[in-house]
C-alpha positions as CSV (number, residue, x, y, z in Angstrom):
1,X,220.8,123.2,188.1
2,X,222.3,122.7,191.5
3,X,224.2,125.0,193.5
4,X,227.0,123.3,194.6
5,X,228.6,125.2,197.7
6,X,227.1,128.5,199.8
7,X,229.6,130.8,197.9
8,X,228.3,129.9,194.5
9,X,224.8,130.4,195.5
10,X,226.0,134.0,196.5
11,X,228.1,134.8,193.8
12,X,225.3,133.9,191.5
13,X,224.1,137.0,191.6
14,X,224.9,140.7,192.6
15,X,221.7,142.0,193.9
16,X,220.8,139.2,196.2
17,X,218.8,140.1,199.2
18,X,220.2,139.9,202.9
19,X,217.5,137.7,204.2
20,X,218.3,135.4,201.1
21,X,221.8,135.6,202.4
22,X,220.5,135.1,205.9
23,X,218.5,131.5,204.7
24,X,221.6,130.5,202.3
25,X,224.0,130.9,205.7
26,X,221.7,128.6,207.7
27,X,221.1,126.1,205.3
28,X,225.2,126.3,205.3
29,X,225.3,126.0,209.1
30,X,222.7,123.1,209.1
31,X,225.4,121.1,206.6
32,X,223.3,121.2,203.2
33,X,226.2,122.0,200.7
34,X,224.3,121.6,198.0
35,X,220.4,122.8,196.9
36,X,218.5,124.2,194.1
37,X,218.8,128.0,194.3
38,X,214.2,127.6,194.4
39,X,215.2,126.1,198.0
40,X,216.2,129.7,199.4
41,X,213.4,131.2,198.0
42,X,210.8,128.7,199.0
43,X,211.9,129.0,202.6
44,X,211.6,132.9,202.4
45,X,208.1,132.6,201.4
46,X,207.0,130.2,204.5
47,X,208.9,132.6,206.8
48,X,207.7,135.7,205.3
49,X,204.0,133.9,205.6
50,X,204.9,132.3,209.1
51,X,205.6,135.4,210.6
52,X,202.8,137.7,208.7
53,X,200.1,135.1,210.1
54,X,202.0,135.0,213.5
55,X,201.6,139.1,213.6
56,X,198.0,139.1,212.6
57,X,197.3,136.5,215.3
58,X,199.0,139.0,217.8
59,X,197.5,142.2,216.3
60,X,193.5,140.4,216.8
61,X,195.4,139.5,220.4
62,X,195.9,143.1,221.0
63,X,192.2,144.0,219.5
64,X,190.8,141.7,221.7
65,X,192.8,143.4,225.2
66,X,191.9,146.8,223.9
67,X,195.4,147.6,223.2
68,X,196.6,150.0,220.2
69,X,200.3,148.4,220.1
70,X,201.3,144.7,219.9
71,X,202.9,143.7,222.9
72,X,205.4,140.5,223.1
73,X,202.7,138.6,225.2
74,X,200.6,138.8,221.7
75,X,203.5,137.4,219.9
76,X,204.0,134.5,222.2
77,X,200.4,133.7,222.6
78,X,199.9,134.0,218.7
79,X,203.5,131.4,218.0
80,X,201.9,129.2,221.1
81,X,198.4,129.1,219.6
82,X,199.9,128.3,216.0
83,X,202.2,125.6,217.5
84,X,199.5,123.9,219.0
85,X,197.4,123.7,215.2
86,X,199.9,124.1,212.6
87,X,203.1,122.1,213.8
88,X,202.2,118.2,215.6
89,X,204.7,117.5,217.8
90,X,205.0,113.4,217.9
91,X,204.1,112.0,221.0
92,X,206.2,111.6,223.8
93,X,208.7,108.4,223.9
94,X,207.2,107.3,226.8
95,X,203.4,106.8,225.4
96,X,205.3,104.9,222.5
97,X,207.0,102.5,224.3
98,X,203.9,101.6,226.2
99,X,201.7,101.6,223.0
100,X,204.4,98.8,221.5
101,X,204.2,96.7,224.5
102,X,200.9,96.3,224.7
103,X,200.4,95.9,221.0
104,X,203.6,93.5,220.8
105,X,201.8,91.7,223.9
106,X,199.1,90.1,221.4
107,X,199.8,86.5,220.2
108,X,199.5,86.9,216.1
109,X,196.8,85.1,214.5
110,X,197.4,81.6,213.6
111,X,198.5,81.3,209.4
112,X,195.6,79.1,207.4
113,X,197.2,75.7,206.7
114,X,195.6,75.4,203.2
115,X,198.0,76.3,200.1
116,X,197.6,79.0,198.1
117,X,196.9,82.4,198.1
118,X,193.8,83.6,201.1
119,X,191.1,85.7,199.4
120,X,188.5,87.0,201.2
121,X,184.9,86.0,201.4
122,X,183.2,86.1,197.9
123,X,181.2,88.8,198.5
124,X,184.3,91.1,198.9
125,X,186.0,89.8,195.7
126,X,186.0,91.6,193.0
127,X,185.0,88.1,191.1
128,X,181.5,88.8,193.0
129,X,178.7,89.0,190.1
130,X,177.5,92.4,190.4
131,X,175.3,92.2,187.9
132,X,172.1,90.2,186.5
133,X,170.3,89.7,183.0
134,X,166.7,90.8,182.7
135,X,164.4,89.1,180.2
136,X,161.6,90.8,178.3
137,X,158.9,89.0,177.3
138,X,156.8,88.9,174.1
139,X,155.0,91.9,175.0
140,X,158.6,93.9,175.7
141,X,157.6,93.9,179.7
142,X,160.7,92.5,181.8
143,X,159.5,90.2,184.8
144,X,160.7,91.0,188.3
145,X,163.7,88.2,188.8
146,X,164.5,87.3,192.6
147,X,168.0,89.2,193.3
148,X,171.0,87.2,192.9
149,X,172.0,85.2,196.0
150,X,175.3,86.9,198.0
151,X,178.0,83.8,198.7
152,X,178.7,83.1,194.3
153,X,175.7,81.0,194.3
154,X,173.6,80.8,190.9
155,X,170.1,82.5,190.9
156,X,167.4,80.0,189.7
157,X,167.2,79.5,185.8
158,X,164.3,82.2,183.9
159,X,162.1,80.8,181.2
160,X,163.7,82.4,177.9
161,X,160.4,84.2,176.3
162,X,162.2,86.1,173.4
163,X,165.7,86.4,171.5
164,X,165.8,90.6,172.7
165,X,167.8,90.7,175.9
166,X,168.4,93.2,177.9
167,X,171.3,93.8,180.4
168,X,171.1,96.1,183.4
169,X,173.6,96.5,185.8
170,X,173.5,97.0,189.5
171,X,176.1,98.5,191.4
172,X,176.8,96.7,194.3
């Protein structure tokens, strides 16, 4: 069930907690009207982990500089240090534009002029035999048969020694 405007979401219920309030009133300011009431509390859960991971960061800071009390120089290293793994930033415009040109640049490769749809070589189809019949003889030995030729092409014909034949498959 949707909530279908910021004051419904709040008068859903009586006890609801300021910061829920707090993430309801942004979503308002961003323009979402309308959300699943899961939506505030999923966002309170990665802010209430965001910022318990950021403080930890900036308490192993502190460790580190022999300092009882976090200072805002742990918090800032600990945010830049978690900015730099956790959220990619897309590279700049500039790099972009350069990467198009250059690929643009390329001539594409010239279409085949026979009909029909391309496949690739027969040894990447999945039409490939990937597999190859073993004979047994009248003493129930199998003989060593050559391996079957990559490209499609038949392997040379076996003598049949009995009626019993056995199949074993080779995966390619």
């Amino acid at each position: 069930e949707m909530a279908d405007s910021f004051s419904e979401f709040l008068n859903s219920s009586n006890a609801i907690p300021n910061n829920a309030k707090v993430v309801a009133a942004i979503l308002k300011s961003m323009g979402v009207e309308t959300y699943e009431p899961r939506v505030v509390n999923m966002l309170l859960e990665f802010a209430h982990r965001y910022v318990a991971e950021v403080l930890s960061d900036a308490r192993d800071y502190a460790d580190h500089a022999g300092r009882q009390t976090i200072d805002q120089k742990d918090v800032n290293l600990a945010i830049q240090a978690r900015l730099s793994y956790c959220f990619q930033q897309p590279p700049p415009r500039e790099l972009l534009l350069q990467l198009a040109t250059s690929t643009n640049s390329l001539p594409l490769p010239v279409l085949p002029t026979t009909p029909g749809v391309q496949l690739p070589f027969e040894e990447y189809c999945l039409t490939e035999t990937n597999f190859q019949l073993e004979h047994l003889n009248i003493h129930g030995e199998s003989p060593t048969l050559p391996p079957v030729p990559a490209g499609g092409a038949q392997p040379p014909p076996v003598k049949r020694v009995s009626k019993q034949i056995t199949v074993t498959l080779n995966s390619v």
